[in-house]
Structures are given as C-alpha cells and as structure tokens.
N, C-alpha and C positions, 0 to 999 in steps of 0.2 A: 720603727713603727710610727705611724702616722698620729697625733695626737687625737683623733676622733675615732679611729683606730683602738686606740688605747685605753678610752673611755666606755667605751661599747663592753670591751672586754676586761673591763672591772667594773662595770653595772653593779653586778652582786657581788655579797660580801662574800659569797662564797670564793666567788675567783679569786679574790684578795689573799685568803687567806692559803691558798694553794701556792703561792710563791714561795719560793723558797729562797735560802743564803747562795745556793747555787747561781740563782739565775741571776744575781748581782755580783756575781766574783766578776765579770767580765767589767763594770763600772771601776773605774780607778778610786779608790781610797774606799772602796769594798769592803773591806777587811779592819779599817778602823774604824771601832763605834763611835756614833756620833749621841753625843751627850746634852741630852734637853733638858732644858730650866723652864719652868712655869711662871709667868711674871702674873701674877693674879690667879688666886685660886677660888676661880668664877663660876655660877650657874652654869653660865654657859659652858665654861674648858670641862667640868665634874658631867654634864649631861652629852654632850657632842663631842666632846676629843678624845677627852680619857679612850670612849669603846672602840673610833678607829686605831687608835694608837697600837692598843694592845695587842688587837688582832694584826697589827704590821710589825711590830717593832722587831719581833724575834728574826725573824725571816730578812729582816733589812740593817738590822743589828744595830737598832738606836735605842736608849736607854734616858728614862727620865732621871734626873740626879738629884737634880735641884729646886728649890718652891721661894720665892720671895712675895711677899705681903705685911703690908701692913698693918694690917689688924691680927694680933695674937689671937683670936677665934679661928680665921680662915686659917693661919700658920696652923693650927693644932689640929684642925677638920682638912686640911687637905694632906699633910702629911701623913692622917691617919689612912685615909682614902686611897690616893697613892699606894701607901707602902701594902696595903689588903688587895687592891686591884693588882699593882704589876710587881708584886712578889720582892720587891727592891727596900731601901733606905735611905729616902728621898732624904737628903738637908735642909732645913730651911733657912732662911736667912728673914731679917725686920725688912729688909728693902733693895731692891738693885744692882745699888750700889756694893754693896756688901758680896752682893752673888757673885757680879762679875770680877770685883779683886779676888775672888776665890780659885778662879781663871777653871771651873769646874764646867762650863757649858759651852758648849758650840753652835746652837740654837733655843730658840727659842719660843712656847706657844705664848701671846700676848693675849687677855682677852679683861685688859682694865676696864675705868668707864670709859665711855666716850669721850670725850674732852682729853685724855689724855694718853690715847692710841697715837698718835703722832711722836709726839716728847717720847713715849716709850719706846716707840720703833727706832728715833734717832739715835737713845742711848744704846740699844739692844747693836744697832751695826756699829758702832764707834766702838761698841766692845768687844766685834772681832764675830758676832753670831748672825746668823740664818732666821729669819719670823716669818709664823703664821701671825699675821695681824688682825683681830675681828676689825669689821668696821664699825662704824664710818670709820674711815681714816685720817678725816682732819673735819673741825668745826669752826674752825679760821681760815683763811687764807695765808695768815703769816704761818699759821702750823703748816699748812697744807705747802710751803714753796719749800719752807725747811726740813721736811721731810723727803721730800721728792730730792730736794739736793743730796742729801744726805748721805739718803742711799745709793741713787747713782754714782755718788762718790766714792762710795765702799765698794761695790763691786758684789756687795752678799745678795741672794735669793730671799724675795719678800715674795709671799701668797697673803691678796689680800682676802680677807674671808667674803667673798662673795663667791660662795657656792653652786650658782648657776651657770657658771662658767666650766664647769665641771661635770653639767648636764644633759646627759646623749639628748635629749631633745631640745634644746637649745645648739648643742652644736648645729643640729641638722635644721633646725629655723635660720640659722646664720648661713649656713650654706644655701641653705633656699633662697632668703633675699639676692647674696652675692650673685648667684648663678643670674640673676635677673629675669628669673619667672614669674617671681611674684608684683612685679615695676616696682617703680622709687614710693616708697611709704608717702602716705598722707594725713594722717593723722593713727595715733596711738592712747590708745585707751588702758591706764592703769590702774588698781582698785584694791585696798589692803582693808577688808571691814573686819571686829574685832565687837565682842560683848563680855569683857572680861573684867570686872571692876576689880582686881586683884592685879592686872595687868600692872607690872612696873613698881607696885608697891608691897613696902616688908612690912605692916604694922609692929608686928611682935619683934620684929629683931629691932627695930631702930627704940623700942622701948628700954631694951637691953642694952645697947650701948654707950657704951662712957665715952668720952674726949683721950681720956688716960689707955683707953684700950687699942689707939690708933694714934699716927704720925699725922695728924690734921694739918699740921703746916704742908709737909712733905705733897698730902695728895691735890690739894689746892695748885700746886706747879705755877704755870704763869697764868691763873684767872687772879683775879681780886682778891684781896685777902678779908675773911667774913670771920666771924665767930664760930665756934663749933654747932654745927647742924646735924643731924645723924640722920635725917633725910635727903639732906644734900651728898652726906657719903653713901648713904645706901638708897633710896628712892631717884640718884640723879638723872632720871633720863625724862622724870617729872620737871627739872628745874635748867633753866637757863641760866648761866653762860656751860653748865657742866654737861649738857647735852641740847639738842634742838629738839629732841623725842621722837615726831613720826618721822621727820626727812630721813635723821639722821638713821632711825632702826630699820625701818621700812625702804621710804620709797630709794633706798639708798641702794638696796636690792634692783630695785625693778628697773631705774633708771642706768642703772650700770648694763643693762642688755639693750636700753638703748643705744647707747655708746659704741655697745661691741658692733649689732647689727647693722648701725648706719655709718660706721666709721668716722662720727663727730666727736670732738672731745667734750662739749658743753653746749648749754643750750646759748643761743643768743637773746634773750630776755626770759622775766620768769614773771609772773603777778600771782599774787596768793589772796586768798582769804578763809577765815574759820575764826574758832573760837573756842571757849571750856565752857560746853553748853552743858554737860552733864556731870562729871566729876567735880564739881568745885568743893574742892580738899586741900586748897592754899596752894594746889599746881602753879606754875606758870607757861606753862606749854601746853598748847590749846590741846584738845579730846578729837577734835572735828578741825580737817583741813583738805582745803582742794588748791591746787596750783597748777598753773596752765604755764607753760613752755613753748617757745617760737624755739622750733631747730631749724641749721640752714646754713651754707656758705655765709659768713660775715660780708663778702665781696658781695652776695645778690640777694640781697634782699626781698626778692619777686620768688624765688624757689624754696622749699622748706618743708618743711610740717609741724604741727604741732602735736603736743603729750598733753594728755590731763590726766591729773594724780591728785586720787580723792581714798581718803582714809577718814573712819570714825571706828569711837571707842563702845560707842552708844549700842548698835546695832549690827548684828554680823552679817547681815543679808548679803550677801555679793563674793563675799569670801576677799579669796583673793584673786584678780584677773589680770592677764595681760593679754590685750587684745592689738596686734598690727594689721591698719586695714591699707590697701591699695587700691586704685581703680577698678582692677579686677577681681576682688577678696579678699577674705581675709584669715589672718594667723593666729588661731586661739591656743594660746598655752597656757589653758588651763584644763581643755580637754585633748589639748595635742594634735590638735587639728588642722589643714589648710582646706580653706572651700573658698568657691566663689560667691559666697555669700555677702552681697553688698554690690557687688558688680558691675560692670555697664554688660544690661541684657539687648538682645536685640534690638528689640521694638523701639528703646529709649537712642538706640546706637546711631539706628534709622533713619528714625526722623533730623537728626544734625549731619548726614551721609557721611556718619562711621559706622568703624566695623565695631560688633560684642567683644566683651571684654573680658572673658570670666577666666580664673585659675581654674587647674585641672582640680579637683580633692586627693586628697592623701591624709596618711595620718602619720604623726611626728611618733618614732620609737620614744619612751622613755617615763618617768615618774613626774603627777602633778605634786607643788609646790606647797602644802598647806601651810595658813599664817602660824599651825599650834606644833611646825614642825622642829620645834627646841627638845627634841624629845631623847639625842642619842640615834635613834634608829635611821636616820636621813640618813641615804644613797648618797645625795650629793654632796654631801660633806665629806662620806668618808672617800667619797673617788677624790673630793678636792685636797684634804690632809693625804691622802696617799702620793698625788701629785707635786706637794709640797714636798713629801720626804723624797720623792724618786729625784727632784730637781735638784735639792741637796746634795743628793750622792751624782748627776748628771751637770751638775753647774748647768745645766739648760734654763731658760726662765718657762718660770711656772704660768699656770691658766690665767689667771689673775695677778697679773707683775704690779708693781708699783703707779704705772700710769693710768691703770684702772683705777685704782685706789684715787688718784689724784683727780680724776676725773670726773667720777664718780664725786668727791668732795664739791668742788665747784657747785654743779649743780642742787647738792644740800645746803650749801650756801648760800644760795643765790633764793632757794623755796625758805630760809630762815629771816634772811633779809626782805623777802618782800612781804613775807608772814608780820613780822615787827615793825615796818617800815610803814606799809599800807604803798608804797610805791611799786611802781615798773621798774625791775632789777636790771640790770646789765654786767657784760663783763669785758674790760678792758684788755685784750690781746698782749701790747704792749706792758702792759703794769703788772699783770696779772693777777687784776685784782677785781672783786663782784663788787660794782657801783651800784648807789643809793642817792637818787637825786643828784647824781653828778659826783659824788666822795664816798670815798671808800665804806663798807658797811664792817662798825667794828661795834663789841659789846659793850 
C-alpha cells in the first residue's frame, strides 16, 4: 500500500479502529507485544496520545507498561490515568534511567520539555527502544547533531511529532508542487495568531510546587545549572535556554512542510524581529515574532524563495495560515484550496509578449489545522501515532523520520538566534552549524 494510500484510508478514526490482530499476523514479530513506556506524563501525551493509543493498541497488540517522571504529582496522576483509560498496571519509575534497567519497554512516547527532546530520544535508542518524539527536536545544534547521530546509529523508528506529515491534504499539496503544476514556489506565507493569556502558563500549579517534589538537578540536563524555579520547570516554553517558545512550538510545524514540499533541508539565512509587547510576566521569550527566511540552492544564490513567519499572543486574527504562492497561484491550506489566485493573467502576460499563467483550481481532500488543536480529537495525530506504531511492527521508517526532525531544528535555530542576536543568521554546510556574526550561535 502506497503511503498516501494509506493515509486516505485512515482519515477517520473510525477505519482505525476496524483493524484487527488479523490483519497484522502477516507483519513479522506480529505476535509479540510491544511494550510502551511513557517518558513524561504530559498535557500533551494525557490529551493527544493516550486516545489514539487506545483505540490501536488492542488490535496491533502494544501495551503501555511503563511511566517515568520526575515529579511525584505526574508519577501519581498519570498512573492513575493510565491504569482508568487502558484497563492495565502501569509501573512507574522517578526517572529513565530506572525504567530502562527495568528492561520493561521497547518503545517509547516522549513528550518532555523542549530543551530536553533530544537528550531524551538519544537515551530512549541507546536503550534498545522505538520514539514518538514531540517536537521541537533539538534547540542546539550540538543537541540537534547528537541526536541525529544517534539514532542513525541505532537503527530504531523515531516519528517525530510533526503531524502534518500525516495529512491527506498535505500529502496531495506535496504531490501537487512535485508534479510541477503548480511551478517552483516563490514566496511562502506563514501565520500562527493566538489570544490566550493562559497560553503556556500554570499559575496555580507552580504555587504548589516544592524543589523536594522533583529531581531539579536531573531535569536541567546539559542547560546551566540555576537555582530551583518552578516556572522554569513548569511555565518553560516562557523561558530561554529551556525552550525558544513560538519557533520551537509553532513555526516548527509549519516550517517542517516547507521542507517536505521543496525538498530543502534549511533555510539559507534567517532575520527576525519582535518582542514581549503584551505579557510582560518576567517571560523571556518574546509574545510577538516575525522571521523572514532566504531558501535556495547554497550553490545559486540568484534562485530561491522566501518564507515569512509571523505569530503573536496578543491577537488571534489570522488564525493559523499557510499560504504557497507560484507565478501561477496559489496553495492555501487553510482552506485546502489551489486557485490561480495571484497569477500572471493575460493582459499583464501581454504586454511583456508572454503567455497567462494561472493554475487550474481544485480543492485539497482533508482537515484544516487549528492553533487550539491540543485537544485529543486531531486526525492528524492519531493517523500519525498510528503510523508510528505500524513502522514499529514494519521496521519501515515512519512519515516523519528523524531528518525532519533535524531539519526542521535548524531552522528553529536559526529564527532563535536571529530573534536574540538582532543579526542576519546563516548556516554553515560543512560545520553544521547556525552562524551569528560569523561564530556559532550558543546560549
């Protein structure tokens, strides 16, 4: 079955859940369940994984065992959870470490902070398992190489959570550009707006929280060593070095189908600017940010396009957008559209003695993307966690392998460093590394 194929006919959850154990006996190691450990027992894994899980697991015969965290709240709230949802007697363990000497799991859903998605993925294949990774995947570049080594090294199935990639209508935008009807892109318009002053922040819990309640050394990994913050453990995608905030949650999405669609791995330069126009709440990661992206062969400099990617916290006007425009039209996936809208029309064709330029219209099969969609009920997730478990049992690599992920990183990197920098970002081929004034960009 063809992978777009395959996505079409797990749209709904309904088809999902019509599988059976039959139709995997033909899969080699069919028959033996595959045993999942939870490494963080997260907003996100309790609202979005748990309900694909549940409704696959029987049928594909994976079994969650395991829960590591280290906060004894989440250990005692997600065990509880767990064992109510999928009928089992999850173990938990203080931390990782502890789970994998248990030798109890052979995957893994990862869904820590950010800042510590990479470190987690590298222990999770050294220790013999399978990850669903949420993103970002890296906010270094030294996390980001040694991850990528890593796992290529192992040989395991990483999905990294970029759910779009799992999209009947992004599949069929990706085949549109390829096909070349739509000509070479020329500019790309992104847009993630958000009115949530709750957004990212726990008031009430980080009141509740002790130092003594959590391994504070433990989750700090390789950032700086600080004093205990309990908004830095629980609020971190407000604080820098522990997250970048919009690159890393957001445009880390949207830029990752740039990637797919124009088969570039990164942009060739990046310039940002914004600020914390409206939350100022001791954040340090701005509210409001736009960063503009040169893509393009490194070798020609004359050919390319640009992205611009604009998010704020302030205002939701705009929602979320992704707009690919061509000479001849353009590809809105946000209402799943192709038109020639934007076009070369005759009259302007004319007068420079060319011909019109317009795409035909169609419309993209599939579901739009909304910014409030943390909710569990996403399509695209559960086709994407479905695809993760089917690669498991196929050793095939999933929708989102590991070099998305890596990819995808880059470019967060590069909208972090020109955001704090105030310069013109670059990224060095050879070194592989996002330049800042000429030397590497580090925290």
């Amino acid at each position: 079955m063809q992978r777009r194929e395959f996505i079409q006919k797990s749209i709904l959850a309904s088809a999902a859940t019509a599988m059976s154990t039959t139709s995997y006996s033909k899969i080699i190691g069919a028959n033996d369940r595959v045993r999942v450990g939870v490494v963080g027992f997260s907003d996100r894994h309790r609202a979005s994984h748990v309900g694909p899980f549940k409704e696959l697991s029987k049928g594909m015969n994976f079994e969650i065992t395991s829960l590591s965290d280290i906060w004894n709240r989440r250990r005692d709230e997600g065990k509880a959870y767990l064992d109510k949802q999928l009928g089992g007697n999850v173990k938990v363990f203080r931390n990782n470490e502890e789970m994998y000497d248990a030798k109890m799991v052979d995957a893994v859903f990862m869904s820590t902070a950010d800042f510590q998605h990479a470190l987690h993925t590298i222990e999770a294949v050294q220790a013999g398992c399978d990850v669903y990774a949420e993103k970002p995947l890296s906010e270094t570049m030294e996390d980001n190489r040694a991850v990528l080594k890593a796992v290529k090294a192992s040989g395991k199935i990483v999905q990294i959570g970029s759910q779009r990639r799992s999209g009947e209508n992004y599949w069929a935008a990706d085949e549109f550009i390829k096909s070349g009807k739509f000509g070479p892109i020329v500019m790309v318009e992104l847009m993630w707006n958000v009115n949530q002053p709750g957004r990212w922040r726990r008031p009430e819990l980080t009141k509740d929280l002790k130092e003594s309640d959590v391994d504070w050394v433990r989750y700090q990994l390789n950032r700086p060593k600080v004093a205990f913050d309990p908004r830095k453990y629980l609020e971190y995608r407000l604080f820098w070095p522990y997250s970048s905030g919009i690159p890393g949650q957001w445009m880390s999405h949207q830029i990752d189908t740039v990637h797919w669609f124009s088969g570039l791995s990164h942009p060739r330069s990046a310039v940002a600017n914004g600020g914390i126009y409206q939350w100022k709440d001791g954040r340090t990661n701005p509210d409001t940010l736009t960063v503009v992206f040169d893509y393009g062969p490194a070798n020609d400099p004359t050919s390319g396009f640009q992205v611009q990617f604009t998010s704020r916290f302030s205002n939701s006007a705009g929602e979320t957008k992704e707009l690919y425009y061509s000479n001849g039209g353009m590809i809105n996936l946000d209402t799943n559209e192709i038109s020639s809208t934007g076009g070369l029309r005759e009259r302007e064709a004319a007068a420079m003695g060319l011909k019109a330029n317009l795409v035909a219209s169609t419309k993209l099969e599939g579901i739009k993307v909304a910014t409030d969609a943390n909710t569990g009920g996403d399509p695209l997730t559960f086709n994407h966690i479905k695809n993760w478990m089917e690669c498991v049992r196929s050793r095939k690599q999933p929708n989102a392998p590991i070099e998305a992920g890596y990819q995808h990183s880059i470019a967060t990197i590069m909208a972090n460093a020109a955001y704090r920098t105030g310069q013109r970002v670059t990224f060095d081929e050879k070194t592989q590394e996002v330049l800042a004034g000429g030397k590497p960009f580090k925290y």
